[in-house]
C-alpha atoms as one frame of an Amber mdcrd trajectory, in Angstrom:
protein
-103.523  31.728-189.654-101.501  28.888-189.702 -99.696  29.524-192.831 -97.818
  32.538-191.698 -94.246  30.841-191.777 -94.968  30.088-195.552 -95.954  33.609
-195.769 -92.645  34.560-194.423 -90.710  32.412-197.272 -92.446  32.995-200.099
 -92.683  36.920-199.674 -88.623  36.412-198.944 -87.831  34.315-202.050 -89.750
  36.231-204.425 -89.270  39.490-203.461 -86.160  39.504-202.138 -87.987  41.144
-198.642 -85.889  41.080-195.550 -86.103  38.906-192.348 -84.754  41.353-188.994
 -84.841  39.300-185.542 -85.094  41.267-182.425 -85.471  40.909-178.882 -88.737
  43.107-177.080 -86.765  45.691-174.725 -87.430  45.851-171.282 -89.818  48.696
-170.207 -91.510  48.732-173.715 -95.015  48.920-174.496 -97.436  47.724-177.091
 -98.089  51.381-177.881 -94.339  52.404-177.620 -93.709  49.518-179.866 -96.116
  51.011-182.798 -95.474  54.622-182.496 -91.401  53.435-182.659 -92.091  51.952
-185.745 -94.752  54.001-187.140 -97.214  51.353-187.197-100.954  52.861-187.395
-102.458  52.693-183.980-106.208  52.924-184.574-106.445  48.939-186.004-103.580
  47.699-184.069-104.858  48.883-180.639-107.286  51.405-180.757-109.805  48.991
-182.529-109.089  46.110-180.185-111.220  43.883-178.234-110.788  43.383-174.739
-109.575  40.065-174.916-106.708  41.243-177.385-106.049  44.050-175.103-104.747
  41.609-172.638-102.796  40.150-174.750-100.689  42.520-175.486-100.170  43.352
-171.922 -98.303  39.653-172.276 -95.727  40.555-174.511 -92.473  39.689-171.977
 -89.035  41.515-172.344 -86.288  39.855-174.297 -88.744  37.740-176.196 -87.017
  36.716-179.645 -89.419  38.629-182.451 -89.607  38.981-186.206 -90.151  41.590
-188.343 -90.414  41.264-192.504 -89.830  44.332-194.160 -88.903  45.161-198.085
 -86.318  46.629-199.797 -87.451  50.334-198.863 -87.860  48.990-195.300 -90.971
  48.992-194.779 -92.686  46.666-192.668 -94.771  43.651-193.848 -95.454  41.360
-190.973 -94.784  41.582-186.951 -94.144  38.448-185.263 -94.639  38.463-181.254
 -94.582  35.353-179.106 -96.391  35.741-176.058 -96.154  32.018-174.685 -95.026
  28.511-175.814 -98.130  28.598-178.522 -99.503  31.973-179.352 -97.786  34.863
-180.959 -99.482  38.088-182.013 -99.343  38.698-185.635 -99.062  42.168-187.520
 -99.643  41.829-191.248-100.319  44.799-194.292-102.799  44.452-196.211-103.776
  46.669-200.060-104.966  49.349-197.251-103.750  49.456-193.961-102.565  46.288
-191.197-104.378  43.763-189.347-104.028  42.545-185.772-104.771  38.472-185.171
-103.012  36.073-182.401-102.045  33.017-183.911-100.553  29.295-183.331 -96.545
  28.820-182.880 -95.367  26.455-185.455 -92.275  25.028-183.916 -90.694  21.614
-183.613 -89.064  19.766-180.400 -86.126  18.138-180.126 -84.433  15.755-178.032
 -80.776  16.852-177.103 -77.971  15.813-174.860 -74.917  16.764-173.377 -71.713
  15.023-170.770 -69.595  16.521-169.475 -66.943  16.393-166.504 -67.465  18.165
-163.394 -64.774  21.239-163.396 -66.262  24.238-160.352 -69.834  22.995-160.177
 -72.949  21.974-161.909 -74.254  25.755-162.958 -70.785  27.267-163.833 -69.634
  23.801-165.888 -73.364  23.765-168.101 -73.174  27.557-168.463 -69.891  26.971
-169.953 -70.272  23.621-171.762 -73.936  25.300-173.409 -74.035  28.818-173.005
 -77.555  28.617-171.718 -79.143  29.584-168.613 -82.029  27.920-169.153 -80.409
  24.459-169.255 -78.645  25.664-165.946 -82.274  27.130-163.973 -84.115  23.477
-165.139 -81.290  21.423-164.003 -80.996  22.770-160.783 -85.300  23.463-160.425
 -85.577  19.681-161.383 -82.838  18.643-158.273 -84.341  20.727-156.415 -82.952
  19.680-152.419 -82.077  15.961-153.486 -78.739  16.346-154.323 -75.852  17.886
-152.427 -73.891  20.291-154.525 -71.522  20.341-151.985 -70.267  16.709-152.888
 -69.535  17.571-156.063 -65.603  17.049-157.024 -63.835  17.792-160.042 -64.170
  15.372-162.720 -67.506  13.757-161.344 -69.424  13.184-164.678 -72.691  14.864
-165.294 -74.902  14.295-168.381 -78.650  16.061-169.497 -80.919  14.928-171.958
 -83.881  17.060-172.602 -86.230  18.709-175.093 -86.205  22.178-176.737 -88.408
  23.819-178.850 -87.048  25.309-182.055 -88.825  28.489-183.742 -88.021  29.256
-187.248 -85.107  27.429-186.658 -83.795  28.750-183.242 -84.345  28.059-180.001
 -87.441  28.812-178.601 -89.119  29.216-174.678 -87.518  26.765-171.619 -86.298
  23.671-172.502 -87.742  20.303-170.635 -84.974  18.192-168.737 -86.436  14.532
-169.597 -83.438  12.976-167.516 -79.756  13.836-165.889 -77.143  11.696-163.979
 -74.522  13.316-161.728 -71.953  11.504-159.987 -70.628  12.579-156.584 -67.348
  10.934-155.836 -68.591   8.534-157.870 -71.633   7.542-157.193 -74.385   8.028
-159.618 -77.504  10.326-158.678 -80.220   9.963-161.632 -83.299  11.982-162.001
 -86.230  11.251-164.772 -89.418  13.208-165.617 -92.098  10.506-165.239 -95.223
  10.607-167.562 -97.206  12.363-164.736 -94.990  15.435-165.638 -93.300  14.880
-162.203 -89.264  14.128-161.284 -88.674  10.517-159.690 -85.029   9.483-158.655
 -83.988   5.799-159.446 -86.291   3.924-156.730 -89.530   5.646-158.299 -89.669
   7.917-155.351 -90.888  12.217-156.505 -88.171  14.379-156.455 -88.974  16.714
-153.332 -89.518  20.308-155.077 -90.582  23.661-153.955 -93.368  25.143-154.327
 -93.038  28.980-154.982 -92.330  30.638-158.153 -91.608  34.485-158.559 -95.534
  35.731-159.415 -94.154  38.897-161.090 -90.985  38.634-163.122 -88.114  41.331
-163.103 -90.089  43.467-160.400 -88.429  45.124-157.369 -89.661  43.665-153.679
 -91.314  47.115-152.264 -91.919  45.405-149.095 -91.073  42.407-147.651 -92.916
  39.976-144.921 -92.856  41.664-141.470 -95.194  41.714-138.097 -94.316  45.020
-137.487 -94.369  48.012-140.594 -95.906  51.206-140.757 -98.580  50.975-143.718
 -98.347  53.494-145.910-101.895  54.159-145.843-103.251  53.714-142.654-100.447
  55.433-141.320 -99.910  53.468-138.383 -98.079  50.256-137.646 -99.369  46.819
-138.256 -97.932  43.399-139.705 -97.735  42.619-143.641 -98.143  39.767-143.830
 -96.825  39.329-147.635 -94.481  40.696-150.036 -95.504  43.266-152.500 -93.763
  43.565-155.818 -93.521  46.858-157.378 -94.170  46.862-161.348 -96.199  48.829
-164.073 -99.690  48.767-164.219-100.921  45.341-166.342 -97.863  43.499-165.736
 -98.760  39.685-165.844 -98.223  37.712-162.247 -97.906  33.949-163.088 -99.499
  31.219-160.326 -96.634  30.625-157.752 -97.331  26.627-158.115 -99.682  23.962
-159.306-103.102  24.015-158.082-106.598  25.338-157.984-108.253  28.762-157.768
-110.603  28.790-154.850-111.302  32.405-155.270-111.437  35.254-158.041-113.381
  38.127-156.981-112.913  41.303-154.881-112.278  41.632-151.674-111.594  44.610
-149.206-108.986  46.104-149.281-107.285  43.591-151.138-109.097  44.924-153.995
-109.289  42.144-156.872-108.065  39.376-155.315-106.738  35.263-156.788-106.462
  32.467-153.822-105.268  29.498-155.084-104.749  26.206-153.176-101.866  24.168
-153.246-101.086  20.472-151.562-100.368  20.356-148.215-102.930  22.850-147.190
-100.705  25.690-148.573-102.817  28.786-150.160-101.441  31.764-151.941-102.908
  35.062-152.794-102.299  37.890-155.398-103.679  41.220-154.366-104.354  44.567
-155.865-104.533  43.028-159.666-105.538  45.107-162.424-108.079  42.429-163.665
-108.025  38.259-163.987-106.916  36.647-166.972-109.481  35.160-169.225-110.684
  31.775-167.512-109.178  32.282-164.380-112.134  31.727-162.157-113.135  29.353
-159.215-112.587  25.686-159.604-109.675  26.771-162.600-106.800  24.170-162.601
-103.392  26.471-162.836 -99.741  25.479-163.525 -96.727  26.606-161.807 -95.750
  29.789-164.111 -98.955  30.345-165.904-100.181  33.843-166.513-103.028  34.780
-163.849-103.790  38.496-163.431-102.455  41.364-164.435-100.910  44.146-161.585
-103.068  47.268-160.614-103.649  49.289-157.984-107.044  47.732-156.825-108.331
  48.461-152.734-106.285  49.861-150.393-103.017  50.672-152.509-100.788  53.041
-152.650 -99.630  52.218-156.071 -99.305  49.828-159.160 -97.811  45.960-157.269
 -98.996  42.986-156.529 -99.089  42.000-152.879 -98.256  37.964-152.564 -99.333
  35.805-149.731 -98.268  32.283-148.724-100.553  30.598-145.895-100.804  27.008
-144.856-103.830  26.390-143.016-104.685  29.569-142.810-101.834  30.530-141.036
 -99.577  33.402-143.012 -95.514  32.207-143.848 -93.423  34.440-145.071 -92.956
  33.959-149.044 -89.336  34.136-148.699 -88.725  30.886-147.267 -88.413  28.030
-149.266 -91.625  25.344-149.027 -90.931  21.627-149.441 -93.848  19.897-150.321
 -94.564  15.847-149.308 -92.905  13.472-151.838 -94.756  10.386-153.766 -93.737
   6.979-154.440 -94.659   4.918-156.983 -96.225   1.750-157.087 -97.542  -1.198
-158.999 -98.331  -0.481-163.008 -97.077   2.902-162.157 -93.534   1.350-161.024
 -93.827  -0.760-163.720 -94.040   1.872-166.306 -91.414   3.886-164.425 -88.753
   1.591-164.552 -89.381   1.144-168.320 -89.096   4.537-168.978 -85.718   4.936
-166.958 -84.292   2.188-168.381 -84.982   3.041-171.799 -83.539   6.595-170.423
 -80.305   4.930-168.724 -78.793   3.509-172.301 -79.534   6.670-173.415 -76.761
   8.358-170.388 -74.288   5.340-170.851 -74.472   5.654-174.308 -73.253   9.646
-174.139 -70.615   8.350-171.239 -69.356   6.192-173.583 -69.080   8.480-176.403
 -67.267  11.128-173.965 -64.777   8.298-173.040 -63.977   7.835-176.508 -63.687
  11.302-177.015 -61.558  12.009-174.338 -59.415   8.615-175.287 -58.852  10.198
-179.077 -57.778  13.875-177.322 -55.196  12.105-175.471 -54.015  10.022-178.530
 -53.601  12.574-180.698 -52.055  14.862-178.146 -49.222  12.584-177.459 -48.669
  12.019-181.068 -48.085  15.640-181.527 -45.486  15.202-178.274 -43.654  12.633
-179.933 -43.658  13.769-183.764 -42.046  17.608-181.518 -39.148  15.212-180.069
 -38.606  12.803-183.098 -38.323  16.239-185.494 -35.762  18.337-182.261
């Protein structure tokens, strides 16, 4: 139902109805969600497939949502992002309300930002932008190249990147397309090539890390160890993981780019994901609930997408997810930060490359140049005011 935004405008225009923007509160279920807004359970759970079930199990805390309502505030339509493109939609029909998961309409944008160098990189864009996110994908997109330790006040640092805007406000992580940061300076560029990878000014890959947090906002139960007494067994013996505590059907997200080798059950691991990474890493997710739908062997997965869901599956004690990291074969605790081998690019590739980051370089003089002019008025008009004080004393 693609049409739901015009839905949205014409019901407002004409009827005078109400837009109300929330956030989804932490802790809060589908089912809390309904009953909290008296919203008839039988068709808007009850009645649901399976494959619907599980997508409400997606719906993540803080996510931006929309509700219409009327004059006697009563509500019309439910809008629920789960993900960058699918939102669950509530709508009332002459009888009752209907469940359906629909497209995101949204539009991207390219924006930038300079500024100066002040404390360092995260404190300065917090301040200069007010948003984390820019912050979390400048410093993911670094990752170990750069030395934040080199950093001195009034080095110059400039972002351009993409954001996604949802009925007109911004919407899911933006995409850092390319930075420059000087370090007593000396410029450090960085550029997201076409293969969706980071390359530094010689073409050569950005060295990144591998593991993402599998189960967002959950409390480590118990950490990596060769020597704990398991709960269960009740005797001592290594765990060789880290388990993450969270509710029953909580989504775990693939801990890096790569392939599911496995997606089955397995011992006491109960339903178990492997997936291998380069390098001859492997992780595994233990204990889940259930798989996502498509999430099978041979499934290409991307760093951050939705896997499982956490359960209490084989030998558990409890709802978590117990997370493995093992390079040939051989467990590592999950703690420690993996740096993966680095490409270079070569021939056509270069050659595309060095378009790209040229095109992307007058882009970062141009907003130098505008910040030098900017900075040049300030101080014009500020000694103006200086002189005008003394010619009027």
């Amino acid at each position: 139902m693609l049409h739901f935004f015009l839905i949205f405008l014409t019901l407002t225009s004409l009827y005078a109805n109400k837009i109300q923007d929330f956030k989804w509160a932490n802790g809060v279920t589908y089912s809390e969600f309904l009953e909290q807004h008296t919203l008839p359970r039988k068709p808007l759970l009850d009645n649901l497939d399976v494959d619907d079930r599980r997508l409400v199990e997606e719906i993540r805390a803080g996510v931006n949502c929309n509700l219409l309502v009327d004059n006697d505030e009563k509500i019309l339509q439910v809008l629920i992002p789960l993900n960058d493109e699918l939102q669950i939609h509530i709508y009332k029909t002459d009888t009752s309300y209907k469940f359906e998961a629909i497209p995101i309409v949204s539009e991207t944008r390219t924006e930038s930002f300079t500024l100066k160098i002040q404390s360092n990189p995260s404190i300065d864009i917090k301040r200069e932008t007010g948003s984390y996110s820019l912050v979390a994908i400048f410093s993911n997109a670094f990752g170990s190249s750069l030395d934040f330790t080199a950093l001195r006040k009034g080095d110059d640092l400039v972002m351009i990147y993409e954001q996604k805007y949802r009925l007109g406000k911004a919407f899911s992580m933006p995409t850092l397309l390319a930075a420059m940061v000087e370090t007593n300076n000396k410029p450090h560029y960085i550029y997201l090539n076409e293969d969706g990878r980071y390359y530094d000014e010689k073409g050569t890959q950005i060295e990144s890390f591998l593991l993402a947090r599998p189960v967002k906002n959950a409390r480590i139960s118990s950490r990596f160890t060769k020597r704990r007494f398991h709960p269960v067994l009740k005797r001592w013996k290594a765990h060789l993981g880290m388990d993450y505590a969270a509710r029953r059907g909580t989504p775990v997200v693939a801990a890096g780019n790569g392939t599911v080798v496995y997606a089955a059950r397995m011992g006491s691991y109960g339903n178990l994901i492997k997936i291998r990474h380069k390098d001859h890493y492997e992780t595994r997710y233990a204990h889940l609930k259930s798989f996502r739908r498509g999430i099978r062997k041979g499934k290409r997965v991307k760093k951050g997408q939705t896997i499982g869901y956490v359960g209490t599956t084989g030998r558990s004690t409890g709802p978590h997810l117990h997370f493995e990291l093992r390079k040939k074969g051989r467990a590592i605790n999950p703690a420690k930060r993996v740096q993966l081998t680095t490409k270079r690019l070569k021939s056509k590739e270069k050659a595309a490359f060095i378009e790209l980051s040229t095109n992307y370089n007058k882009k970062i003089t141009l907003n130098l140049d505008e910040q030098k002019a900017y900075i040049k008025k300030q101080a014009i008009e500020k000694s103006c005011y200086f002189n005008n004080r003394e010619l009027d004393g």
